[in-house]
C-alpha positions as CSV (number, residue, x, y, z in Angstrom):
1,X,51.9,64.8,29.5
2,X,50.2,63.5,32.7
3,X,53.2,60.7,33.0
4,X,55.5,63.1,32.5
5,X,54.3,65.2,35.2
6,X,53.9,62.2,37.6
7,X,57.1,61.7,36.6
8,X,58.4,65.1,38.1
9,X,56.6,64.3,41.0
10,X,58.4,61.2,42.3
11,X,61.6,62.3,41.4
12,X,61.1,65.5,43.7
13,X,59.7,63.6,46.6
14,X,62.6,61.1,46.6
15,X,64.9,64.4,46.7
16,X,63.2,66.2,49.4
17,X,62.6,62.5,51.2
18,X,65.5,60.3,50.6
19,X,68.5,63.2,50.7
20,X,67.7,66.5,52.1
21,X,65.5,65.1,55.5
22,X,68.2,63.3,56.2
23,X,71.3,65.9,56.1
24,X,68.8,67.7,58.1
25,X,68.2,65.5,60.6
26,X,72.1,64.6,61.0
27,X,72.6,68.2,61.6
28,X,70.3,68.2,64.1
29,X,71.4,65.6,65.9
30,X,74.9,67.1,65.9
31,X,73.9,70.3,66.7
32,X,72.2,68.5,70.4
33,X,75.1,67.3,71.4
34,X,76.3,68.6,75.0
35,X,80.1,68.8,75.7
36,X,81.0,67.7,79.2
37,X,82.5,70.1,81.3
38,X,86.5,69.4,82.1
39,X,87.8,68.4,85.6
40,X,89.1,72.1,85.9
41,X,85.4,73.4,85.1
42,X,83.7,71.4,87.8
43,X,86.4,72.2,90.3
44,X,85.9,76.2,89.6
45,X,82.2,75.9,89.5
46,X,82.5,74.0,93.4
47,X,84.9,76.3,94.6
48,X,82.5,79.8,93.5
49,X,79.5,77.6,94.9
50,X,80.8,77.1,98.1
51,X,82.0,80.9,98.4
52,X,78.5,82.2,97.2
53,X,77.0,80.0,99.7
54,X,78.7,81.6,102.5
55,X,78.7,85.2,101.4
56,X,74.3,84.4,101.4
57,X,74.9,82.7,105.0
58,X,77.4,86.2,106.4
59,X,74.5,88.7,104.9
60,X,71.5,87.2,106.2
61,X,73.5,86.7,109.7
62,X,73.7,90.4,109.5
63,X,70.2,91.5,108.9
64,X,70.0,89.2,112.1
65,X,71.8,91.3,114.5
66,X,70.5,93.3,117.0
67,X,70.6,95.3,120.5
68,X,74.2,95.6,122.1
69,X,75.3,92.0,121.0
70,X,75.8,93.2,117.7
71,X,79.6,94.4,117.2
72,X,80.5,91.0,118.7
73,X,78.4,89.0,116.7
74,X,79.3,90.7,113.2
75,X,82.8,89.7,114.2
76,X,81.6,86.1,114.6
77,X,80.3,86.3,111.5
78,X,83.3,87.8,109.8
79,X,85.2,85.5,111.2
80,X,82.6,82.5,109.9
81,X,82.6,83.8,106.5
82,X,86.7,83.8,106.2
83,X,86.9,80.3,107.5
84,X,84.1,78.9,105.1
85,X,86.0,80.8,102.0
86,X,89.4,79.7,103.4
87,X,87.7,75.9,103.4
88,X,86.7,76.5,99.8
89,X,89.7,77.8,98.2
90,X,91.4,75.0,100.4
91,X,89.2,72.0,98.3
92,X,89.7,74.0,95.2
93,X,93.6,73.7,95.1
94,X,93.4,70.0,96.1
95,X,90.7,69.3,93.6
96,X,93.0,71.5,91.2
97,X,96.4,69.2,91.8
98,X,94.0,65.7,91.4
99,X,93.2,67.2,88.2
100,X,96.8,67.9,87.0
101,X,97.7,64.8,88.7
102,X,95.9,62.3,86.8
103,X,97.8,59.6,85.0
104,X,97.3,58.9,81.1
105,X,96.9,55.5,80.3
106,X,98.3,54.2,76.5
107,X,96.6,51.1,75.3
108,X,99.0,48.5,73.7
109,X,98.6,48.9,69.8
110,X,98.7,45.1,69.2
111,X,95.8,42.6,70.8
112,X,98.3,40.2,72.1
113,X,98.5,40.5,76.2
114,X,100.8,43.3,77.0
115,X,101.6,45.8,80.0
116,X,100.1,49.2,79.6
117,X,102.2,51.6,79.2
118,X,101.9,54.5,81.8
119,X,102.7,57.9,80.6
120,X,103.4,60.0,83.9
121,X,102.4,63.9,83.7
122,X,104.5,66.8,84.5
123,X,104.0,68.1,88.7
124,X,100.9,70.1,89.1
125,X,101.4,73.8,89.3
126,X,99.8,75.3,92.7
127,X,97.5,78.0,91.3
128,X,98.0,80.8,93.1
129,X,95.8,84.6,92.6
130,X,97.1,86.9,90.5
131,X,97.6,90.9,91.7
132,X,96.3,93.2,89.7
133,X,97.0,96.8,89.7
134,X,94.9,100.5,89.1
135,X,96.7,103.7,88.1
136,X,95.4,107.0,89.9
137,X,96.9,109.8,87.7
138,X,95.4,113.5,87.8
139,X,92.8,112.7,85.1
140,X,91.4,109.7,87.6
141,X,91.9,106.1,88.3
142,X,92.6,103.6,84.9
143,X,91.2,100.9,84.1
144,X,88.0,102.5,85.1
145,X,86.4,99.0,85.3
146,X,88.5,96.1,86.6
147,X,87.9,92.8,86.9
148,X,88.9,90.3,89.0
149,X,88.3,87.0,90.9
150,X,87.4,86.4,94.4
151,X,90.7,86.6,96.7
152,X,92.7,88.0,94.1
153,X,94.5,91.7,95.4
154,X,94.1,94.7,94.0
155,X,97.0,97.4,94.0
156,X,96.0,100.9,93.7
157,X,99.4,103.2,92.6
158,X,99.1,107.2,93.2
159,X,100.9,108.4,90.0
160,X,99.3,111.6,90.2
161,X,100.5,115.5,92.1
162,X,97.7,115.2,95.0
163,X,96.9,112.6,97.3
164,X,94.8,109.7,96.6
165,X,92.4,108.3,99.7
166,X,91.2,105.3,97.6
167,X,87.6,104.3,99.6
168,X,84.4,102.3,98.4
169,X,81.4,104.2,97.4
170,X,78.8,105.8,98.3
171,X,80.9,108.7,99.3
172,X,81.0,109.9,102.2
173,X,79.3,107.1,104.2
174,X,81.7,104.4,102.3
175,X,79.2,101.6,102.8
176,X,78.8,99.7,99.8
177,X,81.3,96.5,99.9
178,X,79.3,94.8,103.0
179,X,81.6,94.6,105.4
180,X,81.9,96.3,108.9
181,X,85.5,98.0,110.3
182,X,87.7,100.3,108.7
183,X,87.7,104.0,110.0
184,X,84.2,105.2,108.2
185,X,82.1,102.5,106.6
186,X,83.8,99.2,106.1
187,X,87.1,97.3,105.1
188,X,87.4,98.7,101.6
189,X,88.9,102.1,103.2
190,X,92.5,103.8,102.8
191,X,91.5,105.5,105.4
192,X,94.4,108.3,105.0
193,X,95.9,109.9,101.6
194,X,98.6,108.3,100.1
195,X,101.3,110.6,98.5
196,X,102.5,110.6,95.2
197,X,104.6,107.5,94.4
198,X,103.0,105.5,97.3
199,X,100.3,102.7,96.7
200,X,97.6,100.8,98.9
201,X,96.5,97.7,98.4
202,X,93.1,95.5,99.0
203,X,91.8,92.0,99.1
204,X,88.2,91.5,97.4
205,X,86.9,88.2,99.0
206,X,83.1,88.9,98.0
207,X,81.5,88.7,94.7
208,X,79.9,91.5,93.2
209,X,80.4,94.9,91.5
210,X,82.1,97.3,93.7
211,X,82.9,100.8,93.4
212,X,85.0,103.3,95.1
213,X,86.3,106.6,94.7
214,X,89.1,109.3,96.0
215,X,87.9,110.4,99.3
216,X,89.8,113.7,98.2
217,X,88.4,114.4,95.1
218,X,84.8,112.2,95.1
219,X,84.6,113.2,91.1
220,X,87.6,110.3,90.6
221,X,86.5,106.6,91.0
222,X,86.8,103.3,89.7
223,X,85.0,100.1,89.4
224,X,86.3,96.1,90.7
225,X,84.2,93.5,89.5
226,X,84.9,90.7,91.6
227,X,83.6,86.8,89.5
């Protein structure tokens, strides 16, 4: 009985030691592997970087201005902030076309000394932004939420019977995407009504969530989410 039972024993630690550990282990090891990011990814992660970087730099230059200086110098630093996202959007499309770009080498199939062959790619598409649209009808604007990336344009369309005065929030100060101009509060302003049929468009060229609503009817209003 007792070699029997010993017998159970070692047959059940060469399972548990021998088989199962190791799946287990292989599993894990699989499971820590980290894919590397594409040339695409690492070009897209530089390019929002660099436009982050001077979005930080444009707000704190704002907190920094003071006394009668201060119109001119918040145009400086508009003017700073489009030439630093300009510069990034500029690397991003030539990063973009050396990514494209890139030539695929074929090794030869045999070991004897041979010319590689060269396989050319197709030419690189320029990528350019996308427009993207929001429909103000009389029950409000649609889509409700939108999002976007930075520089792309958004269209607003007045399908409705009234006018649509699309404006960012807070209503009425209009003061929420951080920029100065514009006839109340900043950039991202109709600043009249636009009749039925007509449409008004806007660049977003700073990340965030921003939202606006019908200076005519404050109840309507939309979100942009700008990645």
């Amino acid at each position: 009985m007792i070699k029997k039972i010993t017998l159970y024993i070692a047959l059940i630690s060469f399972f548990l030691g021998g088989f199962v550990l190791p799946v287990f282990a292989k599993e894990k090891v699989a499971s820590n592997k980290i894919k590397k990011p594409t040339c695409m990814q690492v070009a897209t992660t530089k390019k929002n970087t660099a436009i982050r970087a001077a979005q930080k730099t444009y707000v704190m230059a704002l907190k920094k201005i003071k006394g009668k200086e201060g119109k001119a110098k918040k145009t400086q630093a508009q003017e700073t902030l489009k030439q630093d996202q300009k510069k990034a959007k500029d690397v991003f499309t030539t990063d973009s076309k050396a990514c494209l770009s890139r030539e695929v080498v074929v090794p030869p199939i045999s070991e004897s000394p041979r010319e590689p062959i060269v396989m050319e790619l197709p030419a690189p598409q320029v990528l350019t932004f996308q427009e993207k649209s929001v429909t103000y009808s009389d029950t409000g604007y649609l889509p409700a939420v939108l999002k976007i990336q930075i520089g792309e344009t958004v269209v607003f369309k007045n399908q409705s019977t009234r006018k649509m005065w699309t404006a960012s929030g807070i209503h009425p100060l209009h003061r929420e995407y951080p920029t100065t101009g514009g006839c109340i509060g900043n950039t991202f302003d109709a600043c009249k009504g636009a009749q039925s049929g007509e449409s008004w468009s806007f660049r977003f060229d700073i990340a965030g969530t921003w939202k606006y609503h019908n200076h005519l009817n404050p109840g309507d209003s939309g979100t942009v989410i700008v990645e």
